[in-house]
PyMOL commands that place a pseudoatom at each C-alpha (Angstrom):
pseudoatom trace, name=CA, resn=UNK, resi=1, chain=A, elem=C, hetatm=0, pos=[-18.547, 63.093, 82.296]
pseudoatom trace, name=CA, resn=UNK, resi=2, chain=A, elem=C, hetatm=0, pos=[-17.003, 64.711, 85.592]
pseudoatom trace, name=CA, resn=UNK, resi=3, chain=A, elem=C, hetatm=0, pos=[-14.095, 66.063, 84.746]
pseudoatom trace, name=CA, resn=UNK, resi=4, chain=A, elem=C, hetatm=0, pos=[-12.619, 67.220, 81.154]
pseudoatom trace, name=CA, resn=UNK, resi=5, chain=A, elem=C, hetatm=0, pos=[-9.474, 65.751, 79.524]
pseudoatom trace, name=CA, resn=UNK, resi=6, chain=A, elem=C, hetatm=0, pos=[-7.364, 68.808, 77.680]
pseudoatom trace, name=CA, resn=UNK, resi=7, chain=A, elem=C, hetatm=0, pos=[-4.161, 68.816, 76.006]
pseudoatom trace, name=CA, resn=UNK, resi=8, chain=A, elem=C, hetatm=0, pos=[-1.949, 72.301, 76.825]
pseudoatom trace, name=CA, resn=UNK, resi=9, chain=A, elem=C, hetatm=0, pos=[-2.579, 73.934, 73.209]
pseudoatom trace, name=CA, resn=UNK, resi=10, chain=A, elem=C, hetatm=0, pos=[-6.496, 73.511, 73.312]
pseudoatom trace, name=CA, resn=UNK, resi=11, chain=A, elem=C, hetatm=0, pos=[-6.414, 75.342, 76.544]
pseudoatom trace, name=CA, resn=UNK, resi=12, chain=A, elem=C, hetatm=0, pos=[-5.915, 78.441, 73.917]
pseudoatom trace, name=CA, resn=UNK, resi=13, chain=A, elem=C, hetatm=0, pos=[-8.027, 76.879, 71.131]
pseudoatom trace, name=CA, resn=UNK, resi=14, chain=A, elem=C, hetatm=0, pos=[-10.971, 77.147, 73.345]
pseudoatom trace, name=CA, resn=UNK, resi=15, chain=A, elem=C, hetatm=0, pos=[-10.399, 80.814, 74.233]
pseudoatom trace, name=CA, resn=UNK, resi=16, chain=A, elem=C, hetatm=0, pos=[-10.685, 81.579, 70.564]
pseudoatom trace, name=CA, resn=UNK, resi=17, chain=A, elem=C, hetatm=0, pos=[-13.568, 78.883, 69.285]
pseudoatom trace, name=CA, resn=UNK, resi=18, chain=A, elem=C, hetatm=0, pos=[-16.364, 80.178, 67.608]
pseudoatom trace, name=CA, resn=UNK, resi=19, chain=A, elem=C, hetatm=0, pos=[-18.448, 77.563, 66.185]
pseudoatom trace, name=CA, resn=UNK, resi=20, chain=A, elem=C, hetatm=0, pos=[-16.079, 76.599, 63.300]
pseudoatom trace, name=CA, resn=UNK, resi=21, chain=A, elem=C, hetatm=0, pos=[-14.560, 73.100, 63.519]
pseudoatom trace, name=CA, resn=UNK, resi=22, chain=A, elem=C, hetatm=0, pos=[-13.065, 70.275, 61.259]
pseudoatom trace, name=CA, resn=UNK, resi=23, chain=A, elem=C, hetatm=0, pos=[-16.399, 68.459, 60.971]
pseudoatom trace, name=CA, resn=UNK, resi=24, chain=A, elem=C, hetatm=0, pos=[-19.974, 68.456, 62.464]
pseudoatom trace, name=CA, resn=UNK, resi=25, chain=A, elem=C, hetatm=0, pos=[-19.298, 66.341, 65.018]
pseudoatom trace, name=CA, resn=UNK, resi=26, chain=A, elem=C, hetatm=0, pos=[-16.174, 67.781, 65.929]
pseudoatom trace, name=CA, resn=UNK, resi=27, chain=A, elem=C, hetatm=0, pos=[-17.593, 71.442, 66.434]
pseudoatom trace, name=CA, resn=UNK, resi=28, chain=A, elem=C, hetatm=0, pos=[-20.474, 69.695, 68.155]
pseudoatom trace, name=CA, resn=UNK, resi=29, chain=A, elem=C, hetatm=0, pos=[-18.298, 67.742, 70.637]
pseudoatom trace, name=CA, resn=UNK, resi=30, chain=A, elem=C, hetatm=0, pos=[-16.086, 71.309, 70.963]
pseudoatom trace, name=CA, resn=UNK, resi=31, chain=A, elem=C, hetatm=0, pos=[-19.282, 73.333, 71.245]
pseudoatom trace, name=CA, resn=UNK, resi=32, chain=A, elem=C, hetatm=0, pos=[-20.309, 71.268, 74.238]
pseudoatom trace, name=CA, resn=UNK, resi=33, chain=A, elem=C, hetatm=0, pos=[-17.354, 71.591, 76.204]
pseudoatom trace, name=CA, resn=UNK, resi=34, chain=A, elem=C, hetatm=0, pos=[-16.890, 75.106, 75.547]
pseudoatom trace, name=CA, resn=UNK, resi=35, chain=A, elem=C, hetatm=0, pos=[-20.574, 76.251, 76.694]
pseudoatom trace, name=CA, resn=UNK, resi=36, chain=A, elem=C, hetatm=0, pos=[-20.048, 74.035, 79.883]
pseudoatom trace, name=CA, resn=UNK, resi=37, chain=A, elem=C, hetatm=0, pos=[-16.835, 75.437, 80.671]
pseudoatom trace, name=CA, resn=UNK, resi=38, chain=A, elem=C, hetatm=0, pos=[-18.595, 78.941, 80.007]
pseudoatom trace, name=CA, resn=UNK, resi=39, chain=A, elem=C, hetatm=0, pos=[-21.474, 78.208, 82.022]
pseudoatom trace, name=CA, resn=UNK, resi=40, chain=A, elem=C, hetatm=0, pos=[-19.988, 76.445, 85.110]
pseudoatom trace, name=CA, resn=UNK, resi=41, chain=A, elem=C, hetatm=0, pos=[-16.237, 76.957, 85.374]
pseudoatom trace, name=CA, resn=UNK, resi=42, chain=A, elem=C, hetatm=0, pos=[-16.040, 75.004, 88.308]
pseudoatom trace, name=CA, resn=UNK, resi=43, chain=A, elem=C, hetatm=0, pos=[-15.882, 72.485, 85.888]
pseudoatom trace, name=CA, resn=UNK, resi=44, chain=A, elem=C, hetatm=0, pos=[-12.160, 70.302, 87.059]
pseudoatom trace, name=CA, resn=UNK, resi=45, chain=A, elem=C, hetatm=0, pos=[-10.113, 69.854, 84.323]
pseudoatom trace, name=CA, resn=UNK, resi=46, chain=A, elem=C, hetatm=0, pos=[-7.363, 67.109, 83.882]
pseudoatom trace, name=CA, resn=UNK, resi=47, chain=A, elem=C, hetatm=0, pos=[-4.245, 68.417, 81.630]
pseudoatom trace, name=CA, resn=UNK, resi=48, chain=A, elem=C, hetatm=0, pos=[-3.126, 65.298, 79.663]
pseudoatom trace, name=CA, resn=UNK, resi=49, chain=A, elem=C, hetatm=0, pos=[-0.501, 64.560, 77.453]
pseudoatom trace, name=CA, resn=UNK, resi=50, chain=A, elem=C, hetatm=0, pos=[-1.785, 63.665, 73.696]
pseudoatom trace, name=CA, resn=UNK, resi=51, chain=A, elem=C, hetatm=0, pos=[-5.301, 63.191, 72.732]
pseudoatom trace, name=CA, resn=UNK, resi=52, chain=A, elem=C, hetatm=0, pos=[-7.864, 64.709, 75.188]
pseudoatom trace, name=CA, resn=UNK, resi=53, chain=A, elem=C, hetatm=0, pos=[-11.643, 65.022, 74.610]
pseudoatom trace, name=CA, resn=UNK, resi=54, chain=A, elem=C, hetatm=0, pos=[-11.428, 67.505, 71.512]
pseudoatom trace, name=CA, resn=UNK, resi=55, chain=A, elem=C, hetatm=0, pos=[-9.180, 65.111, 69.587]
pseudoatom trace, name=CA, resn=UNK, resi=56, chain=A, elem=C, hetatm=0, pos=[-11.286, 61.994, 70.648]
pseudoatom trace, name=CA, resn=UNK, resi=57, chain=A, elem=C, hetatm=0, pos=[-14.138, 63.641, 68.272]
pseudoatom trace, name=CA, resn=UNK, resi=58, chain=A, elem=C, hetatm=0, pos=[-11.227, 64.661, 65.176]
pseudoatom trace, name=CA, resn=UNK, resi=59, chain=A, elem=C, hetatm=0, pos=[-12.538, 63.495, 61.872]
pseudoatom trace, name=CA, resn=UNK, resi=60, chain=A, elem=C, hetatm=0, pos=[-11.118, 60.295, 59.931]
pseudoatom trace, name=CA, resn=UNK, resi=61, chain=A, elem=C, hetatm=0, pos=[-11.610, 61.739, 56.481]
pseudoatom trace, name=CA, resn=UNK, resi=62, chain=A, elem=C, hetatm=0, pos=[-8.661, 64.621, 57.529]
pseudoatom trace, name=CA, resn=UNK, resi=63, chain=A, elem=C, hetatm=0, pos=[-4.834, 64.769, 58.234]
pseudoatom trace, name=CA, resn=UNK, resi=64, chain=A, elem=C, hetatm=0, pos=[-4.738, 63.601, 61.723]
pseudoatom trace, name=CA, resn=UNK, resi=65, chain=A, elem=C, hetatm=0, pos=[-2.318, 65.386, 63.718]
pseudoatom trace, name=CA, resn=UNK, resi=66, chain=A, elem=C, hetatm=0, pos=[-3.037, 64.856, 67.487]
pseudoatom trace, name=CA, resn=UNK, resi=67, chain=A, elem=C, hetatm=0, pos=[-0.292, 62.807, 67.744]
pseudoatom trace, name=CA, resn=UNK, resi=68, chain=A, elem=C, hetatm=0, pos=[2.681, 65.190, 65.793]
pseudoatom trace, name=CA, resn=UNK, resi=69, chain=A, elem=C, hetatm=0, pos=[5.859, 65.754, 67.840]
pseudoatom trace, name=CA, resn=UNK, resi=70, chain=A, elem=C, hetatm=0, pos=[5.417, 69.770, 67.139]
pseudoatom trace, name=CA, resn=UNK, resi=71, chain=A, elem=C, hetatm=0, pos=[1.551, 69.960, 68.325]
pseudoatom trace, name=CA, resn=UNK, resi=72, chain=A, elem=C, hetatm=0, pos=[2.739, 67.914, 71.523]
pseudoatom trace, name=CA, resn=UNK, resi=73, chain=A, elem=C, hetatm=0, pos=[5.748, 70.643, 71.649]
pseudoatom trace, name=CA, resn=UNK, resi=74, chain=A, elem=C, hetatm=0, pos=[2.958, 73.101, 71.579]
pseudoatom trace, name=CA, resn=UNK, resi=75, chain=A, elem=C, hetatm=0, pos=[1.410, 71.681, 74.493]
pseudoatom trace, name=CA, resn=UNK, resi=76, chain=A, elem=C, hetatm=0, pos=[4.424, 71.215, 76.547]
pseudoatom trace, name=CA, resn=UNK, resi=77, chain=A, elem=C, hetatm=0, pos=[5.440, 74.535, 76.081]
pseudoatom trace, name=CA, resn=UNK, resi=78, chain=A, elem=C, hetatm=0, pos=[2.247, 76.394, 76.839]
pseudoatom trace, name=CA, resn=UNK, resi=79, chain=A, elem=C, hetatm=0, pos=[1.756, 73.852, 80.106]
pseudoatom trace, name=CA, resn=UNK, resi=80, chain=A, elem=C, hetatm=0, pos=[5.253, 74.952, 80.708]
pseudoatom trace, name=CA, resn=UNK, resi=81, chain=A, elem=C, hetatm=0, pos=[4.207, 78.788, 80.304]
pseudoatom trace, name=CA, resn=UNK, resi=82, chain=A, elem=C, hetatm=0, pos=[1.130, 78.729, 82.763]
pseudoatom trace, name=CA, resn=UNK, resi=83, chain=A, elem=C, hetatm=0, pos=[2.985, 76.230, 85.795]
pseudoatom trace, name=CA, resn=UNK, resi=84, chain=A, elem=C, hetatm=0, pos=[0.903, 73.824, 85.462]
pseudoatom trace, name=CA, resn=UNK, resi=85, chain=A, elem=C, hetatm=0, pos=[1.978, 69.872, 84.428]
pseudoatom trace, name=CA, resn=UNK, resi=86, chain=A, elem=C, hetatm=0, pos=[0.492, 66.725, 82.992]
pseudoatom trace, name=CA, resn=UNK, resi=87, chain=A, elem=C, hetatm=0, pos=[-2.081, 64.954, 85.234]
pseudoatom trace, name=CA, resn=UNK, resi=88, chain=A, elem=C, hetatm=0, pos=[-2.690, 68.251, 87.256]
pseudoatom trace, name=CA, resn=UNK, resi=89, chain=A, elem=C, hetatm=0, pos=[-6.289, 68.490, 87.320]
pseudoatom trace, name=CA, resn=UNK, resi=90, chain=A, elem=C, hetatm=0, pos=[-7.702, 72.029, 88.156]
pseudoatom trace, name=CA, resn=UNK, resi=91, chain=A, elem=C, hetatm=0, pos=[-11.446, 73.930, 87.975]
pseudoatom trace, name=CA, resn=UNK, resi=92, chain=A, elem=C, hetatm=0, pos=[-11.311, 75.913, 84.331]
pseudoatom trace, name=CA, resn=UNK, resi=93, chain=A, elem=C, hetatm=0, pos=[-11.620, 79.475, 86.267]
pseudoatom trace, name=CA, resn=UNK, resi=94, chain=A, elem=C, hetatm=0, pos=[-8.114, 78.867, 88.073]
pseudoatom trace, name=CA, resn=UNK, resi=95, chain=A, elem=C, hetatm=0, pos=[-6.773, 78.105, 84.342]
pseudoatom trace, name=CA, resn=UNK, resi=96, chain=A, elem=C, hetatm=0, pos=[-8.833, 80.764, 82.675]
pseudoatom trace, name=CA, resn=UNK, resi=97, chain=A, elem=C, hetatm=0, pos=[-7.278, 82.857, 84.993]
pseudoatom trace, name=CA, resn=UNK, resi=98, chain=A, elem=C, hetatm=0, pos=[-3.866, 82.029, 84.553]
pseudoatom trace, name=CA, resn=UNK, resi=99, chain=A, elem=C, hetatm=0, pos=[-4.057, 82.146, 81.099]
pseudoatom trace, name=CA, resn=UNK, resi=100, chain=A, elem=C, hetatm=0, pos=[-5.351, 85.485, 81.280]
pseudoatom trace, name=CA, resn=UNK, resi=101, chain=A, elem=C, hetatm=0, pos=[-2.516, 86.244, 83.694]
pseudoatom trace, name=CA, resn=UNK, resi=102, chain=A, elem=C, hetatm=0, pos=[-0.018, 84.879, 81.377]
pseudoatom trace, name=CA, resn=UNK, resi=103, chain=A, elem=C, hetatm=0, pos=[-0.796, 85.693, 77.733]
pseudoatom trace, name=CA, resn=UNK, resi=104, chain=A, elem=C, hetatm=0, pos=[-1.097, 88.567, 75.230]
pseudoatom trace, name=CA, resn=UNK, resi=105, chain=A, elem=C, hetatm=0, pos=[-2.970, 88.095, 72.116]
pseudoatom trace, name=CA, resn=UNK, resi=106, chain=A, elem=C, hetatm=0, pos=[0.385, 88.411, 70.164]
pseudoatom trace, name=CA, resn=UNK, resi=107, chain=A, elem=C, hetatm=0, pos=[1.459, 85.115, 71.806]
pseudoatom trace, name=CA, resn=UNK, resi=108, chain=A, elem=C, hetatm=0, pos=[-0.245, 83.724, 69.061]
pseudoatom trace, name=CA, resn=UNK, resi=109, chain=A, elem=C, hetatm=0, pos=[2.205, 84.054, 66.765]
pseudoatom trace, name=CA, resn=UNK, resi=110, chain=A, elem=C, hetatm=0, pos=[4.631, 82.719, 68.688]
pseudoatom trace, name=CA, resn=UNK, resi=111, chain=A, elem=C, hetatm=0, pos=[3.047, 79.591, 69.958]
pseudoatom trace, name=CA, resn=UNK, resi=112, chain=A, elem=C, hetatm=0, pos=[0.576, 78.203, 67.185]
pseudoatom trace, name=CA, resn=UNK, resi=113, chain=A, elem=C, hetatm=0, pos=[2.522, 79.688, 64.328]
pseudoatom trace, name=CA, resn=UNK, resi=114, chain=A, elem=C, hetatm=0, pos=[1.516, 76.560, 62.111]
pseudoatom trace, name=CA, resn=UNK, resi=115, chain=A, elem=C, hetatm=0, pos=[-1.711, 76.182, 63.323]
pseudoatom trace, name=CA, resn=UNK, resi=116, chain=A, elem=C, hetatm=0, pos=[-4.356, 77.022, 60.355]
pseudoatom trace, name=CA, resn=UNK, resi=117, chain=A, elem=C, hetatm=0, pos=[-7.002, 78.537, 62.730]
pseudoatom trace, name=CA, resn=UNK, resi=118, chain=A, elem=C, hetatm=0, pos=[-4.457, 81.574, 63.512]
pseudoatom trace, name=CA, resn=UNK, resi=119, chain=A, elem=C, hetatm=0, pos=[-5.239, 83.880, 60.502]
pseudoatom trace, name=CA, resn=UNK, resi=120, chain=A, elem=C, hetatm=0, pos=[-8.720, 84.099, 61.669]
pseudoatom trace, name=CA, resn=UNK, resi=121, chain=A, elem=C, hetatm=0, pos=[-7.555, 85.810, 64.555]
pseudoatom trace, name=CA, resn=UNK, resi=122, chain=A, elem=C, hetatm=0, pos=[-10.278, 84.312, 66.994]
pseudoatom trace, name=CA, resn=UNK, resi=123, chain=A, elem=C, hetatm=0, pos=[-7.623, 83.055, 69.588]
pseudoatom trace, name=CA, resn=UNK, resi=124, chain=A, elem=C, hetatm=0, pos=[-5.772, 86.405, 69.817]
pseudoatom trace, name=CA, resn=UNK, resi=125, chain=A, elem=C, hetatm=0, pos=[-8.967, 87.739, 70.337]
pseudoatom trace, name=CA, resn=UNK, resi=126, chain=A, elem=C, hetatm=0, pos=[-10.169, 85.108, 72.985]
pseudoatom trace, name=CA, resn=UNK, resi=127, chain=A, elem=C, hetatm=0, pos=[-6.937, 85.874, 75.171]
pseudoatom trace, name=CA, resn=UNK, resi=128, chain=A, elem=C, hetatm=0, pos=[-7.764, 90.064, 74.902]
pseudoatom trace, name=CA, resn=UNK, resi=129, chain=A, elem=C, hetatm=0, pos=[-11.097, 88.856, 76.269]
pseudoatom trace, name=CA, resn=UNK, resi=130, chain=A, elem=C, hetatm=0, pos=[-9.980, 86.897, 79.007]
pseudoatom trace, name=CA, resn=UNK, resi=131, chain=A, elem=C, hetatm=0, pos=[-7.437, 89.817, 79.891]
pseudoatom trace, name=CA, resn=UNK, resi=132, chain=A, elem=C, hetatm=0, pos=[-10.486, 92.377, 79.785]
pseudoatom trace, name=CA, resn=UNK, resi=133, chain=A, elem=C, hetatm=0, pos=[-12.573, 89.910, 82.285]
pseudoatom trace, name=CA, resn=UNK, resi=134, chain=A, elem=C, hetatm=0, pos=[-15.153, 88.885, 80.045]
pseudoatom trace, name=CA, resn=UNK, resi=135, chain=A, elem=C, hetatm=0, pos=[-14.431, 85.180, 79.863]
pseudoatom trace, name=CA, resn=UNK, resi=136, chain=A, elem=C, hetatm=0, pos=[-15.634, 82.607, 76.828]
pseudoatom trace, name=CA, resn=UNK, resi=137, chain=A, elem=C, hetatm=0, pos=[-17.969, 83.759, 74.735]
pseudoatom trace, name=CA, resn=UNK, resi=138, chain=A, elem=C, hetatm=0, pos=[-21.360, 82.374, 73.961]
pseudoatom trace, name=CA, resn=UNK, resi=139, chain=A, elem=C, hetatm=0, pos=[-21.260, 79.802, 71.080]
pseudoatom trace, name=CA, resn=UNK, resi=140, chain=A, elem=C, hetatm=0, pos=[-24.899, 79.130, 69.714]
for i in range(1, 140): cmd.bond("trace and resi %d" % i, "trace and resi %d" % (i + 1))
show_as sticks, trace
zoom trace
């Protein structure tokens, strides 16, 4: 894999994973990306429009919902947020850093209001982090 496919709205999930996922394979696929992304964030990254590399690894036996009008709202609107479009492909620190430039943890609530990860309070937390310079965190 050179480069990694990502949808606008997992651009946040990934500041706030922590090892919990929708199935074994999923956080295993997620895992993966994240610690690469950690570890060398020269990694380029392509900003696509609908499933991307998380959702290829989504589990059959849930509610799939890469595909919803709202999450693909989500993503529009955070691309929109951060200046950056469909098919741009750029290394994860330029994005890391914009999203650090861009967000507050209380953006949250705002954009992922539906999503069921946000009362854990992981992806607030990931954006503070990113904002205080210390980048992702390391997922075992």
């Amino acid at each position: 894999m050179d480069g990694i496919r990502l949808r606008g709205h997992h651009l946040l999930c990934l500041l706030g994973y922590r090892g919990m996922g929708y199935s074994p394979e999923y956080v295993e696929n997620m895992t993966a990306i994240h610690n690469r992304l950690r570890v060398t964030p020269q990694t380029p990254v392509m900003l696509v429009g609908g499933v991307d590399d998380l959702c290829d690894k989504f589990p059959l036996s849930q509610e799939y919902h890469c595909e919803d009008d709202n999450v693909n709202e989500r993503d529009h609107m955070i691309l929109e947020y951060l200046g950056i479009q469909r098919g741009d492909m750029l290394p994860w620190r330029n994005i890391q850093s914009q999203l650090a430039t861009v967000f507050h943890p209380s953006d949250i609530n705002v954009l992922c209001p539906t999503c069921s990860w946000r009362k854990y309070g992981v992806c607030a937390e990931g954006i503070q982090a990113i904002r205080d310079g210390q980048g992702l965190p390391k997922i075992p």
